[in-house]
VOLO-851653 format. One record per residue (C-alpha): residue in three letters; x, y, z; residue number from 0. Coordinates in steps of 0.05 Angstrom, whole numbers, always signed. Layout:
<pts>
+-----+--------+--------+--------+-----+
: res :     xx :     yy :     zz :   n :
+-----+--------+--------+--------+-----+
: ALA :      X :      Y :      Z : NUM :
...
+-----+--------+--------+--------+-----+
</pts>
This chain:
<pts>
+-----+--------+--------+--------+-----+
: res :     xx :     yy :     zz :   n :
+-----+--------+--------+--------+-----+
: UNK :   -130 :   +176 :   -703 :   0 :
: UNK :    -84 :   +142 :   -746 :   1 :
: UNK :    -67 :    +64 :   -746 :   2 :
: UNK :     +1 :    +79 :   -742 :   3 :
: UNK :     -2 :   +124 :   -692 :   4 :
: UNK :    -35 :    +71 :   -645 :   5 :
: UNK :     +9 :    +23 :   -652 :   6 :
: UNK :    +67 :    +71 :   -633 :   7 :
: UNK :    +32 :    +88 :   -573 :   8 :
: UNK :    +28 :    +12 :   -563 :   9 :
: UNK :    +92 :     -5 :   -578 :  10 :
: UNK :   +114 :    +56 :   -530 :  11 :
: UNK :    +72 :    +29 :   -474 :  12 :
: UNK :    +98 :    -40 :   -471 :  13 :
: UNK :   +173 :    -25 :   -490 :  14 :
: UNK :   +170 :    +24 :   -425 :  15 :
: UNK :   +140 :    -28 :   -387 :  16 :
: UNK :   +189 :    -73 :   -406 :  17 :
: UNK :   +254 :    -33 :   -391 :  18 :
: UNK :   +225 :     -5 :   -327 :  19 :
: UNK :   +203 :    -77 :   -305 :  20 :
: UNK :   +276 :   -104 :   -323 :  21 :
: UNK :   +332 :    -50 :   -335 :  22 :
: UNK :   +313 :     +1 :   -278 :  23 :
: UNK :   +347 :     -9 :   -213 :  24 :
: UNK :   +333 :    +56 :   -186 :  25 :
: UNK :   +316 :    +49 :   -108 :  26 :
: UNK :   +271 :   +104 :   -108 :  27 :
: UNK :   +214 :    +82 :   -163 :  28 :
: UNK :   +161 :    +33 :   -131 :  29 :
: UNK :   +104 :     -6 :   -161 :  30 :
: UNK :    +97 :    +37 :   -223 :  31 :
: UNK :    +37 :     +6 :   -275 :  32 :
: UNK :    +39 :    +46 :   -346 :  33 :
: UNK :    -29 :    +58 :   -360 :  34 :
: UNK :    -35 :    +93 :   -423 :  35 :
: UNK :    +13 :   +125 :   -471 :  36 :
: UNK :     -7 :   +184 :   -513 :  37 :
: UNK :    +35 :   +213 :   -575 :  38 :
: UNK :    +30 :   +273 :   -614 :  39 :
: UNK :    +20 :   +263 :   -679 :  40 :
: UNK :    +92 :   +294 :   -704 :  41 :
: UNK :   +120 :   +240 :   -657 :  42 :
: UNK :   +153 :   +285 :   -623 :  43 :
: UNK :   +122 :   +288 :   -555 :  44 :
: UNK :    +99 :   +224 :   -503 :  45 :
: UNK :    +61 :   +231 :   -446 :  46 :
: UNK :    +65 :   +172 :   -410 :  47 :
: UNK :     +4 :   +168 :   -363 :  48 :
: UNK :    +29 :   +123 :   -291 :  49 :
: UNK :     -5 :    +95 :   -233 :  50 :
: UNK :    +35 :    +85 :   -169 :  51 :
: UNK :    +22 :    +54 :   -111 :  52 :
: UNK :    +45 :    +72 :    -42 :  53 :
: UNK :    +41 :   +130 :     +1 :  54 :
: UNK :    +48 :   +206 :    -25 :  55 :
: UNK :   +126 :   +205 :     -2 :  56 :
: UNK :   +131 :   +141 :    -36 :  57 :
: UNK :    +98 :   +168 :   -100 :  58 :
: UNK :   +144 :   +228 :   -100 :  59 :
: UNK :   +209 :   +199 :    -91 :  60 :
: UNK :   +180 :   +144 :   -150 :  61 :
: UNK :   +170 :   +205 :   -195 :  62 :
: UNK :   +223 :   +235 :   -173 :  63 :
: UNK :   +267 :   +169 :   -198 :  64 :
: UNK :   +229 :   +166 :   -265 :  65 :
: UNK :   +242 :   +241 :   -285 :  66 :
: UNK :   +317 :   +226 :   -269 :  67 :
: UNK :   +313 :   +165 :   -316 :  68 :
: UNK :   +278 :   +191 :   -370 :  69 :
: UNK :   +338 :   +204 :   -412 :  70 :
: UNK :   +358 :   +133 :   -401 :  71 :
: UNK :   +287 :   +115 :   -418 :  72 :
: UNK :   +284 :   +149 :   -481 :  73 :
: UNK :   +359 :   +121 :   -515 :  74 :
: UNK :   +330 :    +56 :   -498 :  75 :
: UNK :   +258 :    +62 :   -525 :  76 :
: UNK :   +305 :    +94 :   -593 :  77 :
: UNK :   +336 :    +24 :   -598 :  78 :
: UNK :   +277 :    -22 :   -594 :  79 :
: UNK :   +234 :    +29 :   -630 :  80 :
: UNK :   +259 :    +50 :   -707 :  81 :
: UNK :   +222 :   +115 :   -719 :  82 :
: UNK :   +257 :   +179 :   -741 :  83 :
: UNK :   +242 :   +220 :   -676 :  84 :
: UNK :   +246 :   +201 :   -606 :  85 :
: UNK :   +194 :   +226 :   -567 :  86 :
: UNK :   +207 :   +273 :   -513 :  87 :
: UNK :   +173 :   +233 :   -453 :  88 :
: UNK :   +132 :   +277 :   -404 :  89 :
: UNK :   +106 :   +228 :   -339 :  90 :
: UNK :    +33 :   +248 :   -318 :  91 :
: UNK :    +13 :   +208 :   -255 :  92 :
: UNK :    -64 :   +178 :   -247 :  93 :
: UNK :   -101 :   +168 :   -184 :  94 :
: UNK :   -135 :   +109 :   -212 :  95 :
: UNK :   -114 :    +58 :   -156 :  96 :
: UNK :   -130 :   +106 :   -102 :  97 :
: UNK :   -197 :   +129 :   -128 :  98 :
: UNK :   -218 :    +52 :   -134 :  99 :
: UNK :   -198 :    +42 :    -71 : 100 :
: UNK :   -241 :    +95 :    -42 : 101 :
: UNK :   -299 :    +74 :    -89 : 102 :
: UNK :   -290 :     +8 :    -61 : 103 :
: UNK :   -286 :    +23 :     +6 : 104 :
: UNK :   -352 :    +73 :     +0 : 105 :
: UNK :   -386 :    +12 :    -33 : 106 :
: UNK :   -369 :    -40 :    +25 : 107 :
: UNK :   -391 :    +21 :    +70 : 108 :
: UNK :   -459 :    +27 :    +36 : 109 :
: UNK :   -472 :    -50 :    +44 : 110 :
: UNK :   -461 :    -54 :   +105 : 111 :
: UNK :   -500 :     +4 :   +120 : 112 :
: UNK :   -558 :    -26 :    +86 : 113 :
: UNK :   -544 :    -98 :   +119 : 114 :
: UNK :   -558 :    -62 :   +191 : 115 :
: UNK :   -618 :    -29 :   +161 : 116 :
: UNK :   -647 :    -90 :   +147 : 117 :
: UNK :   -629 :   -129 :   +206 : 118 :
: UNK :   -655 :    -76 :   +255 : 119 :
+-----+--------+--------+--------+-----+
</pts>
């Protein structure tokens, strides 16, 4: 992968940040974290990978708020970012906080599992 290509997807990933963590006012989006941004190589296409926090109502209406802001998203990302296309931004949502929450909560189940095994 090109240089320039990563620092796009960089540059993408913390201007989004940015703007969502200081321009967006939308009630509906929660605790959104950016985890990853992915471009296509023509530029043309973002997929912005998310992780949200809260409960699966809470997720949807937080999506739900993003997809209606994209548009705003994108004019803004066009003025901090000079490149000759805007990227069309797609959201993809991650599990990660959830699934290390379960991980975590299998590990703390599996100690103290083998705490009583060794006490008895």
């Amino acid at each position: 992968m090109s240089r320039r290509l990563n620092r796009v997807e960089e540059a993408c990933k913390e201007e989004l940040s940015l703007i969502l963590q200081k321009e967006i006012k939308d009630p509906r989006i929660g605790f959104v974290t950016i985890t990853q941004v992915k471009v296509s190589p023509d530029l043309r296409h973002a997929r912005v990978y998310l992780s949200i926090l809260g409960t699966d109502d809470e997720i949807a209406h937080t999506l739900s708020g993003l997809l209606s802001a994209r548009g705003y998203l994108r004019s803004r990302l066009g003025k901090h970012l000079r490149l000759k296309y805007l990227p069309e931004i797609e959201f993809v949502h991650e599990h990660v906080a959830e699934e290390a929450l379960r991980i975590y909560e299998l590990l703390k189940q599996v100690g103290e599992e083998r705490k009583e095994g060794q006490v008895g």
